[in-house]
C-alpha positions as CSV (number, residue, x, y, z in Angstrom):
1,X,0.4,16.5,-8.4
2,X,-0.9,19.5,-9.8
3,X,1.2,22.1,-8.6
4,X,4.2,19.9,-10.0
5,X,2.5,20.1,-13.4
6,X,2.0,16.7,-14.0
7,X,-0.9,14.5,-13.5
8,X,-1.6,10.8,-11.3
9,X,-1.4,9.2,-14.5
10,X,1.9,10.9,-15.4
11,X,3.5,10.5,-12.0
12,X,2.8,6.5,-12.6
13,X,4.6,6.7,-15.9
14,X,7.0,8.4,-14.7
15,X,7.4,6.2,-12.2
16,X,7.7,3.1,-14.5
17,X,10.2,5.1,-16.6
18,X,12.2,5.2,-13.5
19,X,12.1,1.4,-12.8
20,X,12.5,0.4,-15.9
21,X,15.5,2.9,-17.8
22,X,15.4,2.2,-21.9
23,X,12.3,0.5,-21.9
24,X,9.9,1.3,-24.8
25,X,6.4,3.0,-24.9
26,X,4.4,-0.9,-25.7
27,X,6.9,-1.9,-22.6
28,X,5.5,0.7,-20.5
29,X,2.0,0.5,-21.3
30,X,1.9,-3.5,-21.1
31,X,3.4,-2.6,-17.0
32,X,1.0,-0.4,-16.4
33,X,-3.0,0.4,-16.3
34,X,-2.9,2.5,-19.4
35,X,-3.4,1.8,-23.4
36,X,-0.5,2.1,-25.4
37,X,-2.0,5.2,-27.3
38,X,-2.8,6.8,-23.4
39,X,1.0,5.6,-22.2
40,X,2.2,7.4,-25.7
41,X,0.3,10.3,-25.2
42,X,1.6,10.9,-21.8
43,X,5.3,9.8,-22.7
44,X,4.8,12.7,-25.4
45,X,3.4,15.2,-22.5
46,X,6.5,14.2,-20.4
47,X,9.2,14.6,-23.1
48,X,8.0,18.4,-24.1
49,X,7.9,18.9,-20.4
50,X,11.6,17.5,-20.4
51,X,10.8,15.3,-17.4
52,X,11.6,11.9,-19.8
53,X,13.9,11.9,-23.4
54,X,13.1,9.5,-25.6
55,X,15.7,8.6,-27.9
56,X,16.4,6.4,-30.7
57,X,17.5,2.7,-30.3
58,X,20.8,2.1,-31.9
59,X,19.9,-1.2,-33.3
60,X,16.6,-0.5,-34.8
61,X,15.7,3.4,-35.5
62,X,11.9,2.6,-35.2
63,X,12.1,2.1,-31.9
64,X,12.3,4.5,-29.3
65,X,13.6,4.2,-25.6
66,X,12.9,6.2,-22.6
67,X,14.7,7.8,-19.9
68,X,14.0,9.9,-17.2
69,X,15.5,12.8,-17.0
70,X,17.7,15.1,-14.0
71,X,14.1,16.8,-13.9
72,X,12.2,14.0,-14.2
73,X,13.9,12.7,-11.1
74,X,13.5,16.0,-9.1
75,X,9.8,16.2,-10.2
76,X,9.6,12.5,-9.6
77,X,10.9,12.8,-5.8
78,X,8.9,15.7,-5.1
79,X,5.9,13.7,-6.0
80,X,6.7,10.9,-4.0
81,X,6.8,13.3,-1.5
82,X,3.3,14.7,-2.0
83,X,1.7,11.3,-2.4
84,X,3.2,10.1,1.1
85,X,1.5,13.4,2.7
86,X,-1.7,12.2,1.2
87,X,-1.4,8.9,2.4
88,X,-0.9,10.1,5.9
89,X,-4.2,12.2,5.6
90,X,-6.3,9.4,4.5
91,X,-5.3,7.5,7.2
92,X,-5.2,9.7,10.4
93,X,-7.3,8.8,12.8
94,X,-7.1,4.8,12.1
95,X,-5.9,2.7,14.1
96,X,-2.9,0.4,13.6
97,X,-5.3,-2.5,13.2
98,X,-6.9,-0.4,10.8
99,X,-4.3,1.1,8.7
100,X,-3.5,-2.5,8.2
101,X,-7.1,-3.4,7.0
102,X,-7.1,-0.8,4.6
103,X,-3.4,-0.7,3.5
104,X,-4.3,-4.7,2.4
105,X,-7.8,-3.5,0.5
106,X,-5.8,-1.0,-1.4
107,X,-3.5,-4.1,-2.3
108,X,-6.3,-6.5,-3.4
109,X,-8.2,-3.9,-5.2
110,X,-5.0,-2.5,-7.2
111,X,-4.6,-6.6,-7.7
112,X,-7.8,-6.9,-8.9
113,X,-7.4,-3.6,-11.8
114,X,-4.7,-5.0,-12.5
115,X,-6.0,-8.7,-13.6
116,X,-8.7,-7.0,-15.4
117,X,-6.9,-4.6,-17.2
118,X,-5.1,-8.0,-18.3
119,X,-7.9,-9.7,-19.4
């Protein structure tokens, strides 16, 4: 993700910004893996960037929504790209069977961060 100027962490913000359009920093961080003071600092990262804007909700001006942006989306989509050309690389020279084996390990174990990032 380098090259793209953002980082893993980043691209799975930006990722949740994407899925979830208006949704506020505390919204974001409880989605994902990150502290809301990590998922802030990112956000802030992104908006200088211009990937995300951040902008004020009309019914309470303390609260801030987030969107991504027409770069955000471009940046976004190129990453996606890059990540699926990684995924291939891990993975050549498996088998089907094993593709499989270690497509449902990387489930489990992002299962398992997940419940204990919960906890």
């Amino acid at each position: 993700m380098e090259p793209l100027g953002i980082t893993a962490s980043q691209f799975g913000v930006l990722r949740l910004v994407e899925l979830q359009p208006g949704a506020t920093g505390a919204e974001l961080a409880h989605d994902s893996m990150y502290s809301p003071q990590s998922t802030h600092q990112m956000l802030v990262t992104l908006d200088s960037a211009g990937l995300v804007e951040r902008r004020r909700d009309p019914t309470d001006r303390r609260v801030r929504r987030v969107y991504i942006t027409p770069a955000g989306a471009r940046t976004l989509a190129e990453a996606h790209l890059r990540a699926i050309e990684i995924e291939e690389r891990m993975v050549t020279g498996l088998s089907d069977d094993q593709r499989r084996a270690f497509s449902s390990w990387l489930v489990q174990a992002a299962a398992q961060a997940s419940d204990a990032v919960a906890a």
